[in-house]
C-alpha positions as CSV (number, residue, x, y, z in Angstrom):
1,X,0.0,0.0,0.0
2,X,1.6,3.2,-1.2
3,X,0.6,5.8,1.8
4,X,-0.9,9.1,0.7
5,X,0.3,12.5,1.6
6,X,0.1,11.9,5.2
7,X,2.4,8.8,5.5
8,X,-1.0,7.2,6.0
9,X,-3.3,4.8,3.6
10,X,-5.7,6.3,1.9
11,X,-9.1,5.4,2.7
12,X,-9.3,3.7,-0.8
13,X,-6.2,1.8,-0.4
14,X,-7.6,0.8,3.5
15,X,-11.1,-0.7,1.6
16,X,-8.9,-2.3,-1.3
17,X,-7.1,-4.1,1.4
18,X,-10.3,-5.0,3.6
19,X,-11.5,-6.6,0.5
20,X,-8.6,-8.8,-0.2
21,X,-8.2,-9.4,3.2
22,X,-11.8,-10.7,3.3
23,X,-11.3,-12.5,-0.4
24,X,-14.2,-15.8,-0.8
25,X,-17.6,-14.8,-1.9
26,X,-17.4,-11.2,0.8
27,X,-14.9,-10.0,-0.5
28,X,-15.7,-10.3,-4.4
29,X,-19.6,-8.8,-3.0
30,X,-18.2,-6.1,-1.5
31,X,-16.0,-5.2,-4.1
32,X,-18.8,-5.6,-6.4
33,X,-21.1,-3.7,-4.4
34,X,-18.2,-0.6,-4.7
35,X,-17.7,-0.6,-8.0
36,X,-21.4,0.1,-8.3
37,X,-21.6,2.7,-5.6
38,X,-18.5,4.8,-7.0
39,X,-19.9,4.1,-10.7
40,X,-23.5,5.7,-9.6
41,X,-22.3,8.8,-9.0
42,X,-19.1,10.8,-9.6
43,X,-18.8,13.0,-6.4
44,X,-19.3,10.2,-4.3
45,X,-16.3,10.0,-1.9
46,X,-14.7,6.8,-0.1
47,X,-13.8,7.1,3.6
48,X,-12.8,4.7,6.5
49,X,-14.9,5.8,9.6
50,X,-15.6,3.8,13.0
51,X,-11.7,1.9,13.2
52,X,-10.8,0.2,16.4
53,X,-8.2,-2.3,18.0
54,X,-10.5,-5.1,17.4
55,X,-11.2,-3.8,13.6
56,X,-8.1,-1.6,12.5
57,X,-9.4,-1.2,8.3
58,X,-12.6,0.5,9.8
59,X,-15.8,0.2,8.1
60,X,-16.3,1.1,4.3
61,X,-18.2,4.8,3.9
62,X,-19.2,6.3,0.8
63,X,-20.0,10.0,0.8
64,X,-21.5,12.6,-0.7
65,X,-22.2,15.7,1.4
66,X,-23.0,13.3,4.1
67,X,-23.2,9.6,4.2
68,X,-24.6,7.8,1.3
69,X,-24.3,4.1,3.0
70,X,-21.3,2.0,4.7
71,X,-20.8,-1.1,3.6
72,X,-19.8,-3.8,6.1
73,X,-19.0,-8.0,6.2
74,X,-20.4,-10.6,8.6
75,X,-19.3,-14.2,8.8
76,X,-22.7,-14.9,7.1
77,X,-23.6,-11.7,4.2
78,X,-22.2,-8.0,3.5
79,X,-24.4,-5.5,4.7
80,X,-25.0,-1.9,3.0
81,X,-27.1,0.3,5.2
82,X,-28.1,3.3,4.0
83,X,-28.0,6.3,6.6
84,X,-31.2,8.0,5.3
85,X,-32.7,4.9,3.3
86,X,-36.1,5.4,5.8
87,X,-37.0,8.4,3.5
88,X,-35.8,6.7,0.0
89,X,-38.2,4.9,-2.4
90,X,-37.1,1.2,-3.1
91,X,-39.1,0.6,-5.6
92,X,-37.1,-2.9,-6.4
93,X,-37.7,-3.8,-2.6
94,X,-33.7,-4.1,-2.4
95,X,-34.0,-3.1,1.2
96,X,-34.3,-6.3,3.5
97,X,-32.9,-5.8,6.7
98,X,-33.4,-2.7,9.5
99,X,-36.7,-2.5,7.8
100,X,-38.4,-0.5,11.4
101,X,-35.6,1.6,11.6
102,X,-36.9,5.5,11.8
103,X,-33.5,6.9,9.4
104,X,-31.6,3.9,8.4
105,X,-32.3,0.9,6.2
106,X,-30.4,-2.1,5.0
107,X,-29.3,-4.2,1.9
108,X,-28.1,-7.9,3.2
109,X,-26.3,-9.4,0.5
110,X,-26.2,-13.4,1.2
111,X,-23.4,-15.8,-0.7
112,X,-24.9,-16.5,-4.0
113,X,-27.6,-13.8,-4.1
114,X,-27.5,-12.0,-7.5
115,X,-27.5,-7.6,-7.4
116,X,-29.7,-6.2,-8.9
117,X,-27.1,-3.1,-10.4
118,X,-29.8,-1.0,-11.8
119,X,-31.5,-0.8,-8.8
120,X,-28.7,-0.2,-6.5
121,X,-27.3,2.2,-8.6
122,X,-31.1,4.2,-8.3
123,X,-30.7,4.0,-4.8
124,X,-27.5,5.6,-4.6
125,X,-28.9,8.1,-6.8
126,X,-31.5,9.4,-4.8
127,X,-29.5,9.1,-1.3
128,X,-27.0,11.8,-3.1
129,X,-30.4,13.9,-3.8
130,X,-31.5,13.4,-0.4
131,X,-28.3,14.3,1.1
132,X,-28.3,17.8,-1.2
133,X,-31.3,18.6,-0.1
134,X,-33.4,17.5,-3.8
């Protein structure tokens, strides 16, 4: 990892190394799930928020002018929660897990489920407009 201006990783080099690290079926998700996010809109920004001793790489954010959704990895699915997915249509019913939350709302990806890219890339789309104010 080459460090950035800092002497530290970059957040995008700290998620390129969560992913290898995770490798199987998680890590190829999650690094699907990315290339999605980053490819739905062009201002969205990567960051590493929420690291601790007992998980140094952090958790995965993707931002723009707030948090458009993190994306973490269980033992069992990757999760994306969206921070304001309560107020966002889901027209595709992507959402499947935090479903009572008042703000947030969740997309469990299981080993073998497909993504539905069109739809995930919509729901990026509006979290931007939600987060500008649109």
């Amino acid at each position: 990892m080459k460090p950035d201006t800092n002497g530290e990783p970059s957040p995008a080099q700290l998620i390129d190394a969560k992913i290898a690290a995770l490798g199987g079926w998680r890590g190829e998700t999650l690094a699907r799930l990315r290339a999605i996010i980053r490819s739905a809109d062009p201002g969205i920004v990567e960051t590493v928020k929420w690291q601790k001793p007992t998980n140094p790489s952090g958790v995965p954010v993707w931002e723009h002018h707030g948090i458009v959704c993190t994306g973490e990895a269980y033992k069992d699915k990757v999760k994306l929660t969206f921070d304001k997915g309560a107020a966002l249509d889901d027209p595709k019913g992507l959402f499947n897990s935090s479903l009572d939350g008042k703000q947030r709302r969740a997309i469990d990806v299981f080993e073998g489920d497909e993504i539905d890219a069109a739809a995930l890339t919509a729901l990026v789309r509006a979290a931007v407009k939600k987060n500008l104010g649109e």
